[in-house]
C-alpha positions in Angstrom: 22.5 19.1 24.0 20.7 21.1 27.0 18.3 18.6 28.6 16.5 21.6 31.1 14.6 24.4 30.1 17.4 26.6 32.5 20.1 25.1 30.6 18.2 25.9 27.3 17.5 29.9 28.3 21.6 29.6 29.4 22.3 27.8 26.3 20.7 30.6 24.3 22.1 33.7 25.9 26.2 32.5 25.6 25.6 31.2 22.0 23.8 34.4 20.1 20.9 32.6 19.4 18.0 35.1 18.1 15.2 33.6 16.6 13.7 30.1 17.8 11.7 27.6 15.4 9.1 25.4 17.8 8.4 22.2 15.2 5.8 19.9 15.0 3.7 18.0 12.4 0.5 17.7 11.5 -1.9 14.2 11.7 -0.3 13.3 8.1 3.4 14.0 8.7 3.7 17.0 7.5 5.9 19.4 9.6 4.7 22.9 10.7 6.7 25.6 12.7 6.6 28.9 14.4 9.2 31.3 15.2 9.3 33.4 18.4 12.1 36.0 19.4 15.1 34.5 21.9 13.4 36.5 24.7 10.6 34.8 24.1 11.4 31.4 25.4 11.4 31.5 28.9 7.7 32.5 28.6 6.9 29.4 26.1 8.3 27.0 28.6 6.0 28.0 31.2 2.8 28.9 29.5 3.1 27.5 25.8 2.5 29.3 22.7 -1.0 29.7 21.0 -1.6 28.7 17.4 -4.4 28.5 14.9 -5.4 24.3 15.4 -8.2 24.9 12.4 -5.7 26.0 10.1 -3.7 23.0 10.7 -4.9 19.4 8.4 -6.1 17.2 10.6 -6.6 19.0 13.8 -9.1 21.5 14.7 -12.2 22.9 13.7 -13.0 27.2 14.0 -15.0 26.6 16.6 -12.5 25.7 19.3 -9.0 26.4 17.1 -6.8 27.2 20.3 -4.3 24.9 20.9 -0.6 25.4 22.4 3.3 24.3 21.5 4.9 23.3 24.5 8.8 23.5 23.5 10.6 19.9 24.8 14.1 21.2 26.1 15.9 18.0 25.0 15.6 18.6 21.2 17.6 21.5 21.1 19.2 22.1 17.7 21.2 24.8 16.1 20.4 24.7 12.6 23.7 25.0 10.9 22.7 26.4 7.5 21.5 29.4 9.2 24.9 30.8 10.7 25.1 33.6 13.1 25.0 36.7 13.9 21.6 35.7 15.1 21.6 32.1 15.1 18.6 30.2 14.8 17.5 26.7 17.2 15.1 24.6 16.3 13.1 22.8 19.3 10.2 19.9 18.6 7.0 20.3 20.6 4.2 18.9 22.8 1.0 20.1 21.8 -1.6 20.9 24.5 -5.3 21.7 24.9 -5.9 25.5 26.4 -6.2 23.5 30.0 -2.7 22.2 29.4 -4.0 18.4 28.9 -2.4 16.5 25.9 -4.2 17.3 22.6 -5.3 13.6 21.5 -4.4 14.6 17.6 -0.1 14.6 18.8 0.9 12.1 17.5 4.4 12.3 19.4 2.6 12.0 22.5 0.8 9.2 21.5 4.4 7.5 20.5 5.3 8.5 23.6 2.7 6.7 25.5 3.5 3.1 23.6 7.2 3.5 24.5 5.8 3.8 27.8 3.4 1.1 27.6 6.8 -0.9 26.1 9.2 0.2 28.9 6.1 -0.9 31.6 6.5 -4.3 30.1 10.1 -4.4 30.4 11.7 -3.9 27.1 13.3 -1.0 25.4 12.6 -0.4 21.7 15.6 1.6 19.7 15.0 2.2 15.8 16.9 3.1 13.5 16.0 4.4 9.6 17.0 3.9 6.4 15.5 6.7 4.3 15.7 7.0 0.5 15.0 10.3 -1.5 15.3 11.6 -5.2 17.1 14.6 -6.1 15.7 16.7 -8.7 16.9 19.6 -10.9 15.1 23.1 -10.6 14.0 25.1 -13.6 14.8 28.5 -14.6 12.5 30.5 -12.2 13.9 27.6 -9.4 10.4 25.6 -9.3 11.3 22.1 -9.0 11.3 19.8 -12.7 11.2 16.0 -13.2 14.5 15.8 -14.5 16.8 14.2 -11.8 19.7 15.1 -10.8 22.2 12.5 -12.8 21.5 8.6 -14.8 23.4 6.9 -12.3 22.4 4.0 -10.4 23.2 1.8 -7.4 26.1 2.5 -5.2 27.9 4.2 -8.5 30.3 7.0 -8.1 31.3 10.6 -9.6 30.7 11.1 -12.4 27.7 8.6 -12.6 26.8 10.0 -9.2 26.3 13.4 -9.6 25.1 13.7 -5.7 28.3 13.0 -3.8 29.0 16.7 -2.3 25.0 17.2 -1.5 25.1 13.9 0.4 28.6 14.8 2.1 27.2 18.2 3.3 24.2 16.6 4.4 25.9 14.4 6.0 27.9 17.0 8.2 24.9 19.0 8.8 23.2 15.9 10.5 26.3 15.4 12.2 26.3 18.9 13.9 22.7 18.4 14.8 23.8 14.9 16.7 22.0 12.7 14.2 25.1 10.6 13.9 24.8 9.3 10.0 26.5 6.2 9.2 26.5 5.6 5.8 25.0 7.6 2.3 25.1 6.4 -1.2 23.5 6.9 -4.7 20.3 4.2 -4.8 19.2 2.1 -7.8 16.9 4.7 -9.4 18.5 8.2 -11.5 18.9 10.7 -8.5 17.7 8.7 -6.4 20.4 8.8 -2.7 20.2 7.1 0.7 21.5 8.1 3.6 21.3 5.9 7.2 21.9 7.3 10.8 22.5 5.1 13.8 19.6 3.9 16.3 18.0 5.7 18.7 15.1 5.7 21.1 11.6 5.2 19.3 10.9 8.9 19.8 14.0 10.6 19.1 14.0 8.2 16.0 11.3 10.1 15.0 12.4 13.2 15.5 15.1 12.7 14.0 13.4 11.6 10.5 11.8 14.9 10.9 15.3 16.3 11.0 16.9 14.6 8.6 13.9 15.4 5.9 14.1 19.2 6.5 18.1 18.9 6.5 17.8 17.2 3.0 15.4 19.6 1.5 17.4 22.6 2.8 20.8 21.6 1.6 19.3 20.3 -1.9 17.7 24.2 -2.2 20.6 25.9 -1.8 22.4 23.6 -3.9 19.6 24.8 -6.6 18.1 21.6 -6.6 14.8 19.5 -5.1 14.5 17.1 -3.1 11.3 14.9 -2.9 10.5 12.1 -0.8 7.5 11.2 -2.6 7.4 6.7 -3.1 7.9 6.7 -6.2 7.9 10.5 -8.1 9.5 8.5 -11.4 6.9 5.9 -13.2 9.5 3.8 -14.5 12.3 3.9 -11.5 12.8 2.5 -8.0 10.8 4.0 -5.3 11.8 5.3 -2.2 11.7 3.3 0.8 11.9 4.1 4.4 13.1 0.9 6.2 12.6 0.6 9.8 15.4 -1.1 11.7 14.0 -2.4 15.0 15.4 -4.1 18.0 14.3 -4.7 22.0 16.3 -5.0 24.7 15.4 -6.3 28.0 17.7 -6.2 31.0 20.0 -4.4 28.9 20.6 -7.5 26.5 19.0 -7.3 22.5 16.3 -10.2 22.6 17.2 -10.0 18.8 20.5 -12.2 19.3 20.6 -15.0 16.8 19.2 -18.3 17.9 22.7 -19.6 17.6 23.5 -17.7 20.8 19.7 -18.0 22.3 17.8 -14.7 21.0 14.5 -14.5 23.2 11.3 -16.4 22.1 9.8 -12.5 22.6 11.6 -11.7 19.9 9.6 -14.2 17.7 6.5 -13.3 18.6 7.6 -9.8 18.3 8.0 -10.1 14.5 5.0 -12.7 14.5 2.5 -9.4 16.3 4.4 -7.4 13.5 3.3 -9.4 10.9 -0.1 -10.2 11.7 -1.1 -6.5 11.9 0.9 -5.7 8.7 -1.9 -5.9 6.3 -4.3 -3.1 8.8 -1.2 -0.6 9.3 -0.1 -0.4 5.8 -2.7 2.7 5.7 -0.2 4.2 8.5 3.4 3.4 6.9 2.2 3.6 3.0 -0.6 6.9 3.5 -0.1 7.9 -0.4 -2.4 6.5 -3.3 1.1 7.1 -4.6 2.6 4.7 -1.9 0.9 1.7 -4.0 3.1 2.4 -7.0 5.9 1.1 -5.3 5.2 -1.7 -3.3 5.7 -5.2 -4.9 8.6 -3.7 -7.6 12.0 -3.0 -7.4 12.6 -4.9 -4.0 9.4 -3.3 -2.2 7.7 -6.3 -0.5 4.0 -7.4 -1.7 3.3 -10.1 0.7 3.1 -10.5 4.4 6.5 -12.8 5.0 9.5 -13.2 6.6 13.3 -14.3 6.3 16.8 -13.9 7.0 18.6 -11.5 5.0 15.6 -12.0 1.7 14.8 -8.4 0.4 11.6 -9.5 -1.0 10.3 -10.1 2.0 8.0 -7.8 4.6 10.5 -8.5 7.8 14.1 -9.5 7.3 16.3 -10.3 9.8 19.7 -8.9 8.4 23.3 -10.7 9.0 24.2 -8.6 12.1 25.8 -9.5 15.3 26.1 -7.8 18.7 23.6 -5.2 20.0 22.9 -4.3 15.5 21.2 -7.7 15.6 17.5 -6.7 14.4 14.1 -7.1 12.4 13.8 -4.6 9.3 10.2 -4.0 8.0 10.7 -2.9 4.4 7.4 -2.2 3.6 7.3 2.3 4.7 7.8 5.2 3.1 9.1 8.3 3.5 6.0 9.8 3.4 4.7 8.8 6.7 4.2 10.5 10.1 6.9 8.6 11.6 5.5 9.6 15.1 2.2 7.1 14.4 4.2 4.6 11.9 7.0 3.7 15.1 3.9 3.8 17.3 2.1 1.2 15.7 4.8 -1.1 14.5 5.8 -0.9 18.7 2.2 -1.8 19.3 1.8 -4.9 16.8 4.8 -6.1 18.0 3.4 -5.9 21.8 0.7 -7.5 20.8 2.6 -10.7 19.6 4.1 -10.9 22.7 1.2 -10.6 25.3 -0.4 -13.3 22.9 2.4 -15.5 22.3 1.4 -15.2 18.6 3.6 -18.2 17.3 5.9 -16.8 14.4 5.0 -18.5 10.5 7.8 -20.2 9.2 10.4 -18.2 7.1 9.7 -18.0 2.8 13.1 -18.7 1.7 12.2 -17.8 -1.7 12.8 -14.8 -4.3 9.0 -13.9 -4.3 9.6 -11.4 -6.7 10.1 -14.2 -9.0 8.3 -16.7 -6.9 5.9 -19.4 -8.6 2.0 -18.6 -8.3 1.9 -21.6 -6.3 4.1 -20.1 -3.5 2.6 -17.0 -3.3 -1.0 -17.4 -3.6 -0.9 -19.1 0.1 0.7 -15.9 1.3 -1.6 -12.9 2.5 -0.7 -10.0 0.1 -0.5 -6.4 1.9 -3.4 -3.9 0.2 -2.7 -2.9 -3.4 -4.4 0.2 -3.3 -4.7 3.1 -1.2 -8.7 2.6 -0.7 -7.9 -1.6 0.1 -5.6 -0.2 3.2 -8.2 2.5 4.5 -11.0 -0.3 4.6 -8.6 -2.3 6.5 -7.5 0.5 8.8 -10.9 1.7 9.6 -11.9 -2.1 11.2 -8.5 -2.0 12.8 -8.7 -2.8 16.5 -4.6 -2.2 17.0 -5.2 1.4 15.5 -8.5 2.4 17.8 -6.4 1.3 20.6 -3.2 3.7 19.2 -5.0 6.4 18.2 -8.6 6.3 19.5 -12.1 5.6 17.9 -12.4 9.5 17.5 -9.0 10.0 15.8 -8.9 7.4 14.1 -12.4 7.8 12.3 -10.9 11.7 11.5 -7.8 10.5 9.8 -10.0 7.7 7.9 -12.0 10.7 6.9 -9.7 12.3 5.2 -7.9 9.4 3.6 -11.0 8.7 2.4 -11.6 12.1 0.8 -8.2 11.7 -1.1 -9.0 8.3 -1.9 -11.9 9.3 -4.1 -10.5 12.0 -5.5 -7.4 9.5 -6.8 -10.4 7.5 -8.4 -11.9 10.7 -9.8 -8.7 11.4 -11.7 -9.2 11.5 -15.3 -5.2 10.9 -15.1 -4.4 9.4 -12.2 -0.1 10.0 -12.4 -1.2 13.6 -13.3 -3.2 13.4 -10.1 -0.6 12.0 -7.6 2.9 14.5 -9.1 0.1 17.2 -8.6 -0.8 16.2 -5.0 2.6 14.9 -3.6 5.7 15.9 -5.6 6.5 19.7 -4.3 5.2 18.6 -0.4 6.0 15.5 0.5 
C-alpha cells in the first residue's frame, strides 16, 4: 500500500489502473462515491474534487452545496472484482469546505480528531469488528426476496450452510485489499454469516467496515444473491450484530492485561466511561427504529452491565491473553456510521478515565434469563428508536463529538424517521421498506 500521493500517481501508471473511485459516507453511514479518469488524480490531490453537498443526506443545503473530496493516499485499494485491462482503485476521502477547512459534517475527520485527542493523552486505541450479515436469494428479475439463502444455523457446515464459497471468496477479496480476515462462519439465524478481520487503528477500523460492507454486497451480487446488513431483516431470527473489539495501549503495553498480571486501573475506568454513556450513544451504534428489534433477544444485550466472558451483557471482557486481551461492546449494528460509533465509544471511554469513573461491579448472571429482581436495579439501554434520540439530543458526550450544530441536524432527521415509524399503519412493512435493499 502507497502511503504518498507520488507513490500513488507511480502506483497507478505501472499497474494499468484507469478509472479511480474517491469514497466516503454520508452523516448516516451510508457510503457514496465518484469516479474520475486515472489522469485525473494528480489534480484531485492538489485541489480536491467538487460535488453536489445538497444532494448528499445529511450535509448541505442548495444554497451553499459545494463541498470537495480530498483523496487520503494511504487507502489505496485495487478492487479485485473489477480485473484489468483498466483496473479500478478505490481511495477513502477527506471532505473539505471550498476554502479547504474541514467540513464539520465528516465524520472521519471528527474520528480522526478523538484518536488524536486519545494519542495526546497517551494511549493508542486499535479496534477490531465482528460484523454479522444475512444472505438473501434474488428473484427472477434479480431484485432481492426474503427468502435466505439456506435453514442452517450456528457454526453448521455444507450442506446446512449453503454460504461456504461466498464467505471463502469474500474472504480472499478482503485479503487482497489488506483487511486481513481471521475467521467466517454461518451465524445462528437462516443465512445469516460472520466474518471477523484483525485489529487496526480506530480509523482504518473504520474504513475498513466500509470495505468489508461493499466487499460483501459485491461478491453476494455476482453470486446472484443479496446481502443485507439490516439488525434484524427476519422477525423471527437472530439479528445482526456488529461487536466492537476494543483495547489501549500505553507505552506500547495493552492496559487491558488481566488483573492476574496487573492490567491498568485506566482500563477500568475505561469500560466504567463506556458504560455510563451507553444509554445516550445507543442513538449512534443502534440508528434504526429497526435496530430496537434486536436488542435484548438472541444474545443482544438489554441492560447497561458488564462481565467476563457473559454474552448477555453490554461489555464483556473475553478469555484472551497477550496483546488480544480486550473489552467487546455487544450492543452495535451494522448499520451504523462506524466513523461517529468508534468516535464516541473512544470518547466515553476518555471520559472515564479523566474522571476516574470507578467501574460497577460485574453481573455474573444470565440476564437473559435473569430474575426481575436482578435486573430491575440495572439501567436498561432505550427500547425504542424515539427513547435513544431523546437521550442523544441532551447528550453532553455527543455535543462535544460532533458539535451543538451537527448534532441538533442528525437529531433532526432521526426525529423525522422516528415519526414516521410511529405513523406506520404496519410498522415491519415500514422498516423492510426503509432499510432492507440499503442498509
Amino acid at each position: 500500500m502507497k502511503t504518498t500521493a507520488h507513490e500513488v500517481c507511480q502506483f497507478i501508471k505501472e499497474n494499468d489502473v484507469k478509472f479511480i473511485r474517491l469514497g466516503f459516507c454520508d452523516l448516516f453511514g451510508t457510503q457514496k462515491n465518484i469516479s474520475i479518469m486515472a489522469d485525473a488524480l494528480p489534480e484531485a490531490f492538489e485541489h480536491g474534487v467538487s460535488f453536489d453537498a445538497s444532494a448528499i443526506r445529511g450535509f448541505r443545503s442548495v444554497a451553499q452545496s459545494d463541498l470537495l473530496l480530498f483523496p487520503d493516499p494511504s487507502t489505496l485499494s485495487i478492487l479485485p472484482w473489477r480485473p484489468g485491462p483498466g483496473r479500478v482503485v478505490r481511495f477513502y476521502c477527506d471532505i473539505r469546505n471550498p476554502d479547504g477547512s474541514p467540513y464539520e459534517a465528516d465524520s472521519r475527520s471528527l474520528l480522526q480528531h478523538v484518536a488524536e485527542r486519545c494519542e495526546a493523552m497517551g494511549y493508542v486505541c486499535k479496534i477490531g469488528a465482528e460484523c454479522e450479515f444475512y444472505l438473501f436469494k434474488t428473484d427472477d428479475n434479480g431484485d432481492p426476496s426474503v427468502n435466505p439463502l439456506d435453514q442452517g444455523g450456528y457454526f453448521d457446515i455444507s450442506p446446512l450452510d449453503q454460504g461456504e464459497n461466498i464467505r471463502r471468496e469474500i474472504c480472499l477479496c478482503l485479503e487482497e485489499m489488506g483487511l486481513s480476515p481471521e475467521s467466517s462462519h454461518h451465524e445462528r439465524g437462516p443465512g445469516q454469516n460472520e466474518i471477523d478481520f484483525k485489529y487496526r487503528d480506530a480509523l482504518t477500523s473504520a474504513d475498513h467496515l466500509l470495505t468489508f460492507k461493499s466487499v460483501v454486497k459485491a461478491i453476494a451480487a455476482r453470486n446472484g444473491l443479496f446481502a443485507s446488513f439490516m439488525p434484524r431483516p427476519l422477525p423471527r431470527a437472530a439479528g445482526s450484530g456488529l461487536h466492537v473489539n476494543l483495547s489501549l495501549a500505553q507505552n506500547g503495553r495493552n492496559i487491558f492485561t488481566p488483573a492476574a498480571e496487573g492490567h491498568s486501573a485506566a482500563a477500568e475506568h475505561f469500560i466504567a466511561g463506556v458504560l455510563a454513556h451507553a444509554p445516550e450513544m445507543t442513538l449512534f451504534l443502534n440508528p434504526l427504529s429497526n435496530s430496537y428489534e434486536r436488542l435484548g433477544r438472541f444474545e443482544a444485550p438489554r441492560y447497561v452491565s458488564w462481565s467476563h466472558q457473559n454474552r448477555s451483557q453490554l461489555v464483556r471482557i473475553p478469555a484472551a491473553t497477550g496483546e488480544r486481551t480486550r473489552m467487546e461492546l455487544r450492543s452495535p449494528d451494522p448499520s451504523v456510521n462506524p466513523y461517529l460509533a468508534f468516535a464516541l465509544i473512544i470518547a466515553a471511554g476518555l471520559a472515564g478515565i479523566e474522571q476516574q469513573m470507578k467501574l460497577p461491579p460485574a453481573v455474573d448472571e444470565d440476564l437473559f434469563k435473569a430474575d426481575a429482581d436482578i435486573t430491575r436495579s440495572l439501567t436498561a439501554l432505550p427500547g425504542t428508536l424515539c427513547e435513544a434520540v431523546t437521550l442523544a439530543q441532551h447528550s453532553r458526550l455527543a455535543a462535544s463529538v460532533l458539535g451543538e450544530t451537527l448534532l441538533a441536524r442528525y437529531i433532526r432527521f432521526k426525529k423525522d424517521e422516528c415519526e414516521a415509524w410511529r405513523q406506520a399503519a404496519d410498522q415491519a412493512a415500514f422498516e423492510r421498506s426503509r432499510y432492507f435493499t440499503v442498509t
